[in-house]
N, C-alpha and C positions, 0 to 999 in steps of 0.2 A: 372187642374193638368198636363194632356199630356203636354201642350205648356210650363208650365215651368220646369217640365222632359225633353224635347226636348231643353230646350234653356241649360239644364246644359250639354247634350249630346252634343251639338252643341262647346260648353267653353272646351270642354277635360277635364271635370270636374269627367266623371263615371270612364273614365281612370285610376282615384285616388284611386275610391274608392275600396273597399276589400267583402261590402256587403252593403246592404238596410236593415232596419230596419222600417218597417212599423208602425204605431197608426193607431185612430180612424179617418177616415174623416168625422166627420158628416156632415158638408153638402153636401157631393154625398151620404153618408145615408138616408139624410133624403129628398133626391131629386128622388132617385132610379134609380139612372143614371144603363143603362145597363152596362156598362165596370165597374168592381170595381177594386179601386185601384191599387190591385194585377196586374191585368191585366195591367193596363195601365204601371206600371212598368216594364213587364214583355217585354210588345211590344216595349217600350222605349231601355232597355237593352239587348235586343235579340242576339247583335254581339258581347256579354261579358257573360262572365261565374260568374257571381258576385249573390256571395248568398241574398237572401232574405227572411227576417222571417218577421210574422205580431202577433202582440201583441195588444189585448186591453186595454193594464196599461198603455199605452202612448199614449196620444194625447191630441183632446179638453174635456172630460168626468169627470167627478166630482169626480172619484177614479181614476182620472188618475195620473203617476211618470212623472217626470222629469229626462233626464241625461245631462250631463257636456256634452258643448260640447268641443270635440277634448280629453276627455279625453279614454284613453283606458278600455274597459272593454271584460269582458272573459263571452261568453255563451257559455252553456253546455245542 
């Protein structure tokens, strides 16, 4: 996951963006990788102020949601 955080960091890709929205990764779940995602985001985006939330309704999980991408949505 770092290397391709770092390849979007690399493209002027975080520059875009407004915030991170996190899901589940289960395989660094279920591998118990010490750095969790958070983290590894967090080291990625260090020289941006770019919010980040982490949510378990999104990702690979069997009660997991879906969103559109590029569509706009408002959290609160």
């Amino acid at each position: 996951m770092a290397s391709l955080l770092v390849q979007l960091y690399q493209m002027d890709y975080v520059d875009q963006c407004r915030g991170v929205l996190l899901g589940t990764f289960s395989q660094m779940t279920a591998q118990h990788l010490q750095q969790t995602i958070e983290e590894v985001v967090l080291d990625v985006t260090r020289d941006y102020s770019i919010p980040i939330a982490v949510t378990p309704a999104l990702g690979h999980g069997a009660d997991a949601h879906g969103l559109p991408i590029g569509a706009k949505i408002l959290f609160q």
